[in-house]
TORFIMAR-43259 format. One record per residue (C-alpha): residue in three letters; y, x, z. Coordinates in steps of 0.1 Angstrom, whole numbers, plus 5000, padded with zeros to 4 digits. Example, Ala and Ser with C-alpha at 12.3 -4.5 7.8 and 13.67 -1.06 7.14 Angstrom:
BEGIN
Ala495551235078/Ser498951375071/
END
This chain:
BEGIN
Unk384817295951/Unk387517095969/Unk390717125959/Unk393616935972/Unk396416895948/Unk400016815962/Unk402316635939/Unk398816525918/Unk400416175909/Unk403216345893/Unk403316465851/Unk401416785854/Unk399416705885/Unk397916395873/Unk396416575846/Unk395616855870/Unk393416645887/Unk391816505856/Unk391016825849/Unk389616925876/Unk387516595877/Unk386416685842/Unk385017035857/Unk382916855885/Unk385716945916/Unk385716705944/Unk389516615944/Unk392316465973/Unk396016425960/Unk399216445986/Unk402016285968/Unk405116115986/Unk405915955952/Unk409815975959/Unk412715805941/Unk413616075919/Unk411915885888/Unk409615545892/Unk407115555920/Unk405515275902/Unk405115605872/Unk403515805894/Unk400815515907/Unk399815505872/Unk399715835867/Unk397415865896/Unk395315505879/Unk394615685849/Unk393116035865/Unk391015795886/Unk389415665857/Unk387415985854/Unk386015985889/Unk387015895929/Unk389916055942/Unk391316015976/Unk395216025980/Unk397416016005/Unk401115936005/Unk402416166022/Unk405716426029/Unk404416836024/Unk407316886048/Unk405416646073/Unk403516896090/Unk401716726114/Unk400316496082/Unk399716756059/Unk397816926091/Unk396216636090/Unk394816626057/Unk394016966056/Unk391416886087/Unk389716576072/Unk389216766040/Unk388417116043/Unk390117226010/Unk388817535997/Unk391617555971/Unk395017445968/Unk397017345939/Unk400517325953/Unk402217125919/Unk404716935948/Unk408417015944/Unk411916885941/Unk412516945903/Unk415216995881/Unk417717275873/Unk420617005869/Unk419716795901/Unk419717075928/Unk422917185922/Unk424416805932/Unk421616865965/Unk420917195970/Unk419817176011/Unk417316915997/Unk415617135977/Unk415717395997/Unk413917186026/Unk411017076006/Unk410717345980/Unk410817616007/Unk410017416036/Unk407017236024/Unk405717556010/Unk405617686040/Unk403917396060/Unk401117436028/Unk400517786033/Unk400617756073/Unk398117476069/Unk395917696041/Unk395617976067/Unk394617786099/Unk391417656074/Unk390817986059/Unk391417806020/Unk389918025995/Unk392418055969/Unk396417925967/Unk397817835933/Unk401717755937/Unk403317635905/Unk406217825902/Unk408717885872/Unk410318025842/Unk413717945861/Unk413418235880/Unk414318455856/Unk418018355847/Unk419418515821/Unk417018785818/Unk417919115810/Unk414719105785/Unk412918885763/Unk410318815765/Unk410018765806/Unk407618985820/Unk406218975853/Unk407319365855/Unk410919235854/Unk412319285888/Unk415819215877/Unk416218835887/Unk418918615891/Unk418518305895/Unk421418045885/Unk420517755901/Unk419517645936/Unk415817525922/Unk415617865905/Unk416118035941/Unk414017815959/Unk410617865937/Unk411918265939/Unk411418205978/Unk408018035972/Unk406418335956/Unk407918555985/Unk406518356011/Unk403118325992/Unk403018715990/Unk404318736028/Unk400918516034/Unk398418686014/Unk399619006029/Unk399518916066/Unk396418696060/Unk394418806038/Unk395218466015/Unk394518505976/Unk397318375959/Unk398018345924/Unk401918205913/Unk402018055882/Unk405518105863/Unk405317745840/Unk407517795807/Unk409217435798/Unk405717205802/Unk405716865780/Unk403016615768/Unk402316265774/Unk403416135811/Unk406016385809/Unk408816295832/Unk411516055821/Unk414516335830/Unk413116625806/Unk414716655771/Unk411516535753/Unk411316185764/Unk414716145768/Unk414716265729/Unk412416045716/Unk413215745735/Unk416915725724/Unk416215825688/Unk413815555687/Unk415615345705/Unk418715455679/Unk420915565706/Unk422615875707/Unk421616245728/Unk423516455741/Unk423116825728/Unk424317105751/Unk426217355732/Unk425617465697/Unk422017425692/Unk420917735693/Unk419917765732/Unk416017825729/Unk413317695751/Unk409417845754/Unk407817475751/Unk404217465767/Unk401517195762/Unk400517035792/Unk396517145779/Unk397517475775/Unk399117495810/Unk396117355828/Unk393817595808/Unk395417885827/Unk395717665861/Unk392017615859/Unk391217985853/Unk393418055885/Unk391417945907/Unk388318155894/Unk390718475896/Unk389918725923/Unk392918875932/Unk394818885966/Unk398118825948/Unk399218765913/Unk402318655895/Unk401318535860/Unk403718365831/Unk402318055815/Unk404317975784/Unk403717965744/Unk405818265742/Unk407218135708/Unk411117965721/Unk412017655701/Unk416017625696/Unk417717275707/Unk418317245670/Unk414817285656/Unk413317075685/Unk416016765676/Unk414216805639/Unk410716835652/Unk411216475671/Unk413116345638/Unk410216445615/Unk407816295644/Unk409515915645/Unk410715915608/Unk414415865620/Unk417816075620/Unk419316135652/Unk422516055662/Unk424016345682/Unk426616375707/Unk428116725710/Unk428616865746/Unk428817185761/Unk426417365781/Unk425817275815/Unk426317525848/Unk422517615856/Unk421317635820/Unk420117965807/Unk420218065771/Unk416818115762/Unk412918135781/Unk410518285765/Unk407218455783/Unk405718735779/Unk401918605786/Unk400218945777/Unk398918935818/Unk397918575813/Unk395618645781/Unk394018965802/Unk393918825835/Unk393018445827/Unk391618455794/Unk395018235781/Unk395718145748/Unk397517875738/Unk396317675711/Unk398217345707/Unk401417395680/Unk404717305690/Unk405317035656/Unk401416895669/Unk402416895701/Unk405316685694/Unk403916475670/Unk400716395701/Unk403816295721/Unk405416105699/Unk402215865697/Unk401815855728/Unk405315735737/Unk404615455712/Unk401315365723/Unk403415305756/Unk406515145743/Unk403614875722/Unk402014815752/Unk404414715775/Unk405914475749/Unk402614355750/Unk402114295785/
END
C-alpha cells in the first residue's frame, strides 16, 4: 500500500514509517522539520527509518496547499498517516493562532487533498488532551463532556470534527487516534522523560509541577504503532479510538522509575502546576482491544529502563564522535 506519513521525521513518525517499512508498505514522508526542536534530530530520525528500506521525503509545509497538492499527485497515497502538528500543551498557550493555523489549517489542506485522490483510509493522530479534566476516569470515547484547557487541546478537538465533517460528506474512512502520553527512544527533547533523564544524569535539578501526585497514562512508542498499524486495516467510515496503557503513573513514581533506571537520586525543584496541565489521563482502551485487537504489552519500569539505554547509547556516542 502507499502510505504517506506527514511529520514521519518526527519521534513517533519515524518509527511510523519504520514500521510500516517492516510490513512491506511503500512509504513518502512530508515533514517541514521546523525549529521547535533540532532539525538536524529530525534528519536522523528520518536516517535511521531509511535504513530499513527507500523512502522518499519531501520538506515541505501541510499548510502549503499547492505543495502538499502536489505530493498527493506524484504519489497516489492510498492511506494517510497525518502524525504532523504543532505540539505541546505549554507552547500553544504563548502562540495560540500558530497552532491553530497548522493544526487546523494543515488538517484541512490533508483531508482536501485525501478526497480529490479518493485515499482509502485517513489516520489523524489526535490526543488525550482533549479531554481536560474529565468528568470520568478512565476517558472513554462515549464521553461527550469535553473541555479542553489548552489551545493545542482545542485544535486536535477541531481535527476530529473536520475529519468526521469529511467522512460524512465524502464518503472518507477515517479513524482518529486519541494518543495517551507516548515515550520511547527518539522521544522529543521537551517531554518530561528526556528532559528527566538527561538532567538526573547530567546531576542537574527538574522541576516538578505540584505535589507529585498529578498522574500521566504513559504509552510505549511499540504499543502505540501496534494500534496505528491495525488502523489502517479497520473498516469503518469513522472512528474515535483511545490509545493509552490505561494504567496512570504519578509524577512521583515516574521521578523513582528514572532514578532506579540511572542508579542516581534526583535533585528536585518544587514548582507549582502550570495553566494547561490536567490532573490525571488515563484511557479507557476497551474500544481499542475490540476494534483493533490492542493490547499493550511493554511495562512502564521496562519501558523506562529501554529508554534509559537508549539515551546512553546516545550520550556514549556523541562523546565518541
Amino acid at each position: 500500500m502507499n502510505v504517506l506519513v506527514t511529520g514521519g521525521a518526527g519521534f513517533i513518525g519515524s518509527h511510523a514509517v519504520e514500521r510500516l517499512l517492516q510490513l512491506g508498505h511503500t512509504v513518502r514522508v512530508i515533514d517541514d522539520l521546523n525549529d521547535f526542536y533540532s532539525p538536524e534530530l529530525k534528519r536522523e530520525n528520518l536516517a535511521l527509518a531509511r535504513r530499513l528500506g527507500p523512502v522518499e521525503f519531501h520538506q515541505c509545509d501541510i499548510c502549503d496547499q499547492p505543495e502538499v497538492f502536489r505530493v498527493f499527485d506524484e504519489f497516489r497515497p492510498e492511506a494517510v498517516i497525518h502524525l504532523a502538528a504543532r505540539a505541546g500543551v505549554r507552547p500553544s498557550l504563548e502562540n495560540p493562532l500558530l497552532y491553530e493555523k497548522v493544526n487546523v489549517g494543515g488538517t484541512i489542506v490533508l483531508l482536501e487533498a485525501a478526497r480529490r485522490h479518493g485515499v482509502r483510509k485517513f489516520v489523524f493522530a489526535s490526543s488525550s488532551s482533549v479531554y481536560g479534566i474529565a468528568d470520568q476516569v478512565p476517558f472513554s470515547e462515549d464521553n461527550t463532556g469535553q473541555y479542553p484547557i489548552s489551545p493545542y487541546a482545542a485544535t486536535k478537538i477541531a481535527g476530529e470534527k473536520l475529519c468526521y465533517t469529511y467522512s460524512h460528506l465524502y464518503a472518507l474512512s477515517v479513524v482518529c487516534l486519541r494518543f495517551f502520553t507516548v515515550y520511547g527512544p527518539r522521544q522529543r527533547p521537551d517531554l518530561a522523560i528526556r528532559k528527566f533523564v538527561q538532567k538526573i544524569d547530567q546531576n542537574e535539578p527538574i522541576q516538578m509541577f505540584g505535589d507529585g501526585s498529578s498522574g500521566r497514562d504513559y504509552t510505549h512508542i511499540d504499543d502505540i504503532l501496534q494500534g496505528v498499524t491495525a488502523a489502517l486495516e479497520l473498516t469503518t467510515q469513522y472512528d474515535v479510538i483511545n490509545l493509552g496503557n490505561s494504567h496512570p503513573i504519578s509524577l512521583a513514581e515516574l521521578i523513582r522509575t528514572i532514578e532506579a533506571a540511572l542508579g542516581k537520586k534526583a535533585s528536585i525543584r518544587q514548582m507549582p502546576m502550570q495553566a494547561g496541565d490536567v490532573p490525571i489521563t488515563c484511557a479507557d482502551i476497551s474500544k481499542a482491544r475490540r476494534l483493533l485487537g490492542y493490547a499493550p504489552q511493554v511495562s512502564f519500569p521496562e519501558g523506562i529502563r529501554e529508554f534509559a539505554e537508549w539515551y546512553l547509547d546516545q550520550k556514549r556516542a556523541h562523546l565518541m564522535a
